[in-house]
C-alpha positions in Angstrom: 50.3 132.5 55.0 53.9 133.5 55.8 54.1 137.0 56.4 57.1 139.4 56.7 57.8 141.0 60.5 59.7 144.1 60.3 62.6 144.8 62.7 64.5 148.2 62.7 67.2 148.5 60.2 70.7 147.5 61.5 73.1 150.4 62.0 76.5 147.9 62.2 78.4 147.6 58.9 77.2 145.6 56.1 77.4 142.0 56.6 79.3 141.2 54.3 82.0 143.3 55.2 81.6 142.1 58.9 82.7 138.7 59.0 84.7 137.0 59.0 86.2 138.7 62.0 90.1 139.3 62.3 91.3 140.3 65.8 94.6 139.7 64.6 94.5 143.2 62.2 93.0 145.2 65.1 94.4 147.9 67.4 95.9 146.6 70.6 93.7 148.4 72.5 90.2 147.1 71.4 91.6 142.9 71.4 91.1 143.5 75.3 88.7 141.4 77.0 87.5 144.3 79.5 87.2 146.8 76.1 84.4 144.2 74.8 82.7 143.8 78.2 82.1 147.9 78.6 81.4 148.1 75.0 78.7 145.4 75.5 77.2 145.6 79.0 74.0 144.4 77.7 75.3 141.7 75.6 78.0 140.1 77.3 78.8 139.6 81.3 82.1 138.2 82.7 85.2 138.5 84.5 88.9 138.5 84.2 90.4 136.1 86.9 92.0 137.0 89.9 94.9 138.5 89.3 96.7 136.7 92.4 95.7 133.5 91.5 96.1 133.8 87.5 95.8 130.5 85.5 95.7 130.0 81.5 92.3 128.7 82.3 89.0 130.5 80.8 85.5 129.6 81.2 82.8 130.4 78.5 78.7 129.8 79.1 76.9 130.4 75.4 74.0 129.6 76.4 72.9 130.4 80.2 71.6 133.8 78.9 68.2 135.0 80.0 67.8 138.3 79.6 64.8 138.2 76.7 64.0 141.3 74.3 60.1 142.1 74.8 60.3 142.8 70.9 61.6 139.0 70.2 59.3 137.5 72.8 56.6 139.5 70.7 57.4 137.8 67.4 57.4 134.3 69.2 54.1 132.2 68.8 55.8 130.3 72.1 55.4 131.5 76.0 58.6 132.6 77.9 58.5 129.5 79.6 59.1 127.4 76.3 61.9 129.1 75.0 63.4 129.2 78.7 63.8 125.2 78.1 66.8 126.8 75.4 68.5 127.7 78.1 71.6 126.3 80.1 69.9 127.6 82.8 71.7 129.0 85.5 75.4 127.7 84.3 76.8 131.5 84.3 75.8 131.7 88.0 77.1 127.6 89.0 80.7 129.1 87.7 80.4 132.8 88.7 83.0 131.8 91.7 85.7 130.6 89.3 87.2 134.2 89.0 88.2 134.4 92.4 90.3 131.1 91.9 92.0 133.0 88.4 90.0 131.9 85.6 88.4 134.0 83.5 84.7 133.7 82.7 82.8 135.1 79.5 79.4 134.5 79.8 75.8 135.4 76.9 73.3 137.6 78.4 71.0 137.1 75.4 69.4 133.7 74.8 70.1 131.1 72.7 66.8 130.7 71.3 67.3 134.4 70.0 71.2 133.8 68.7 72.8 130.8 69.4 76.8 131.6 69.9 78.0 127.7 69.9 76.9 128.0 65.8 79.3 128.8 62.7 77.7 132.1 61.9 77.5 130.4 58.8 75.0 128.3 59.9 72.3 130.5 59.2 68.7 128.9 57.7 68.0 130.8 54.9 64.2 129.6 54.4 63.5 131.5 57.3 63.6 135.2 56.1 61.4 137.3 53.6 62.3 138.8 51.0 64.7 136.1 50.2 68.7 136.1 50.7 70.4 136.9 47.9 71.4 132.9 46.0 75.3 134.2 45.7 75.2 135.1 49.5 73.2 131.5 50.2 75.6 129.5 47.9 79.0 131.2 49.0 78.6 132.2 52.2 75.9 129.8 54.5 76.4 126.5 55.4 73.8 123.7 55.4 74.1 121.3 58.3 71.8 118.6 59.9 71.5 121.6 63.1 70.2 124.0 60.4 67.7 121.1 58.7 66.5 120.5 62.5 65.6 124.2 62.9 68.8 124.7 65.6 70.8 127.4 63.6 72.8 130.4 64.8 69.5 132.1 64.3 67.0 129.5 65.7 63.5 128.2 64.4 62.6 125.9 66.8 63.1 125.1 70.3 62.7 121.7 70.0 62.6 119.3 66.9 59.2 120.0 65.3 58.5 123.3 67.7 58.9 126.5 65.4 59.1 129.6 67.5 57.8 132.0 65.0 54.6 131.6 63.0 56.2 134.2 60.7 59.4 134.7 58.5 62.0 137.1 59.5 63.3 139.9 57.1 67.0 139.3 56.0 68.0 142.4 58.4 66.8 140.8 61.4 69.1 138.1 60.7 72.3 140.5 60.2 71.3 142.6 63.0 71.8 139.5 65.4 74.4 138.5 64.1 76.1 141.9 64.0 75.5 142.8 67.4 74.9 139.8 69.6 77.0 136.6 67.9 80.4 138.7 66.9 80.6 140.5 70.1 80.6 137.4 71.9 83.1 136.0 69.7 85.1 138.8 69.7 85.5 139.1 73.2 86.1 135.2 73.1 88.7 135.1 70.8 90.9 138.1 72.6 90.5 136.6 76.1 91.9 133.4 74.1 94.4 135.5 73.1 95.4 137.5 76.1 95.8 134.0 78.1 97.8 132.1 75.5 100.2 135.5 74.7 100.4 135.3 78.7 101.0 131.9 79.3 102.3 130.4 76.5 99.2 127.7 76.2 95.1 128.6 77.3 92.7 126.0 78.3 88.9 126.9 77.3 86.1 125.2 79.2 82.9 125.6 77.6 80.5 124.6 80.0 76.7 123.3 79.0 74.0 121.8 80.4 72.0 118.9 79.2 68.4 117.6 79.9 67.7 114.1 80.9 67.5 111.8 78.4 67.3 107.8 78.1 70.1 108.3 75.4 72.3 109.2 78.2 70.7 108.2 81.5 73.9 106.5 82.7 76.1 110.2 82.7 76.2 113.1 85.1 78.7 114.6 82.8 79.7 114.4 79.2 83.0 115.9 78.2 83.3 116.9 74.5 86.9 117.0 72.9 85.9 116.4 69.2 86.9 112.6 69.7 90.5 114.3 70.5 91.1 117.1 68.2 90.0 120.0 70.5 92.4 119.1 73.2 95.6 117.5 74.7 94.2 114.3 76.1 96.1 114.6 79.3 93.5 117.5 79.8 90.0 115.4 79.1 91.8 112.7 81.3 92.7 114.8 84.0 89.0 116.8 84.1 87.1 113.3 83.8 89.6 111.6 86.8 88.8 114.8 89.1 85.2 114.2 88.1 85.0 110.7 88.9 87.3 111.0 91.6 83.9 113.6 92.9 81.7 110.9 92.4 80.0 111.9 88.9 79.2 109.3 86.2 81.6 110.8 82.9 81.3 110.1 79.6 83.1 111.3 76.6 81.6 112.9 73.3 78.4 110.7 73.6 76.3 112.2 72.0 77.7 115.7 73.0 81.4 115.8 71.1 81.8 119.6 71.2 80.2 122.3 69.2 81.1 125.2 67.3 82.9 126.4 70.2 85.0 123.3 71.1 85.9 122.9 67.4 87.0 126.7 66.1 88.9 127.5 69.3 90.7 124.1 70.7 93.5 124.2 68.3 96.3 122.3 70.3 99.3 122.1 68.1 99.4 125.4 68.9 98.8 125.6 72.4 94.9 126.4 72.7 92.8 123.5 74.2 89.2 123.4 74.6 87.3 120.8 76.0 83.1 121.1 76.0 81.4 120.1 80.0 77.9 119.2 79.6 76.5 119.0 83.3 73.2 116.8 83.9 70.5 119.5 84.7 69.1 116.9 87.0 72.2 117.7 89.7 70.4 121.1 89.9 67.5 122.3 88.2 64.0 121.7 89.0 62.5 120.3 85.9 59.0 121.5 86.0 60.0 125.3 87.3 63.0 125.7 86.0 64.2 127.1 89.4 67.3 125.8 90.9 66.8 122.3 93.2 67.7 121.9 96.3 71.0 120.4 95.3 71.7 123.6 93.9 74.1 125.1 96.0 76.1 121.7 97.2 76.5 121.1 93.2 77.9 124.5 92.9 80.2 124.4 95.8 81.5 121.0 94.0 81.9 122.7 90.5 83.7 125.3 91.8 86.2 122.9 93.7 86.6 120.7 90.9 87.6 123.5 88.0 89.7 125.6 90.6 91.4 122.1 90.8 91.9 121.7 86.8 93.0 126.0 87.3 95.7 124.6 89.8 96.8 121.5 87.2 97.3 124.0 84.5 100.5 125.8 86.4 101.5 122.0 86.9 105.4 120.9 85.3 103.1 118.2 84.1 100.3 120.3 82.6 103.5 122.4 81.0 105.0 119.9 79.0 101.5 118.2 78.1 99.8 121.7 76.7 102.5 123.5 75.3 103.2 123.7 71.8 106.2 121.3 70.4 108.2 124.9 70.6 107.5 125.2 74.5 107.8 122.1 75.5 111.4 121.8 74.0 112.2 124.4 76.4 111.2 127.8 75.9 109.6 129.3 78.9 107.7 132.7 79.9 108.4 133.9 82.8 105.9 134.2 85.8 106.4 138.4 86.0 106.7 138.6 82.3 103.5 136.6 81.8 100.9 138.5 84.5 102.1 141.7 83.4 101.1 140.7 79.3 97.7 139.5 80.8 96.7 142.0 83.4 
């Protein structure tokens, strides 16, 4: 028998007033990247990059969060241990150097079995929740997908096809307070970082890195770049991150079966200079599959990582990088200057 589990009542605005969010129609003041990480110390960690060393590139880790709420891991019929396998474990910390070579890193704290931030917030199940949604929010407002039929929604059901993690349904308030307080912050802290960078620099480059399990489906790839089959970036960029990963030694694929998420798709609009390109990382260069605790290749994969993207930072400032990632407008000859553009971002 499915029975209702009562969470305390959301104090953020109605939903449907919410969302969608428009950065573009807020105060200058509170688009700023460091304005969403003090507003949201709990929710969100990160970094702007080093100032001395600025580059249009910006790092984002969705899903390396692991700090768990003892309420939701009380409403889970699954141990900590199962819904740690959710995680891209340890990603935050295998780019947490990055910053020091200028590029700016937004990472989740919360984890992505509790609100997944690479989902359309649309992508919401709406069989899990008691009392029902309302049909006219249902039919106007969600979107049914194969992720959401497989249980792997912005609000999660399973960890793993055929794994529910509640026994329960969730009130409809649950839903909305997650979304409210844990999905939009992280997006709105991603969109004015995006922002910042491309007002800056003219163009930004989003890398939103993953991590993947071992599977036979991909047993031949240490890496899997995701550009939406080339709508999500400039292709000189997936060629030039899957050279310098080759060049490393790493087996690359490309979109197979990871093609970029929600994250890769909504943010890499290049006609008008944002690109983003999705890095799924094998979890067996690292993690320790049976404690989840970093391997002992841990640190040299790190020290690698961090080589490689300050690399792709470098290429970004390239002539080459500048006529291949610029908008049509840019490229034809319109320039910012380099005083003009670190004092727009700092």
């Amino acid at each position: 028998m499915w029975q209702v589990i009562p969470v305390k009542k959301s104090t953020a605005p109605p939903f449907s007033e919410h969302f969608p969010t428009g950065l573009q129609n807020w105060p200058q003041e509170t688009r700023r990247f460091d304005h969403f990480l003090k507003a949201y110390p709990d929710i969100l960690g990160g970094q702007k990059g080093n100032s001395v060393h600025l580059s249009p590139c910006l790092l984002s880790s969705p899903h390396s969060g692991r700090d768990y709420l003892s309420s939701f891991l009380s409403t889970a019929q699954l141990p900590l241990y199962a819904l740690q396998h959710m995680e891209d474990r340890f990603v935050d910390d295998l780019v947490a150097e990055l910053p020091g070579y200028g590029m700016s890193l937004l990472h989740a704290r919360f984890p992505r079995s509790y609100c997944d931030p690479n989902r359309n917030w649309r992508e919401l199940d709406p069989n899990m929740f008691r009392p029902s949604l309302d049909p006219d929010f249902v039919a106007e407002a969600l979107t049914w997908s194969e992720r959401v039929a497989a249980g792997f929604g912005v609000v999660p059901r399973c960890v793993q096809v055929g794994r529910p993690i509640y026994r329960h349904c969730l009130e409809p308030d649950d839903a909305f307070h997650r979304l409210n307080h844990y999905w939009h912050p992280y997006h709105q802290a991603l969109q004015g970082l995006q922002q910042e960078i491309t007002e800056s620099f003219g163009l930004s480059v989003l890398l939103d890195m993953h991590s993947m399990p071992p599977s036979p489906q991909y047993a031949d790839a240490d890496i899997i770049l995701g550009d939406a089959f080339g709508q999500s970036c400039a292709p000189e960029l997936a060629d030039k991150v899957e050279a310098l990963f080759q060049q490393a030694g790493y087996r690359v694929r490309r979109n197979r079966p990871y093609s970029g998420g929600y994250i890769t798709r909504a943010y890499g609009h290049p006609d008008q200079g944002r690109h983003a390109l999705q890095i799924e990382i094998s979890r067996k260069l690292y993690l320790n599959p049976t404690t989840l605790a970093p391997s002992s290749r841990y640190s040299a994969l790190k020290e690698t990582l961090t080589t490689l993207l300050a690399q792709i930072g470098q290429w970004t400032l390239s002539p080459a990088a500048n006529e291949a990632l610029r908008p049509a407008v840019c490229a034809a000859g319109l320039q910012v200057q380099p005083q003009t553009r670190q004092k727009a971002y700092l």
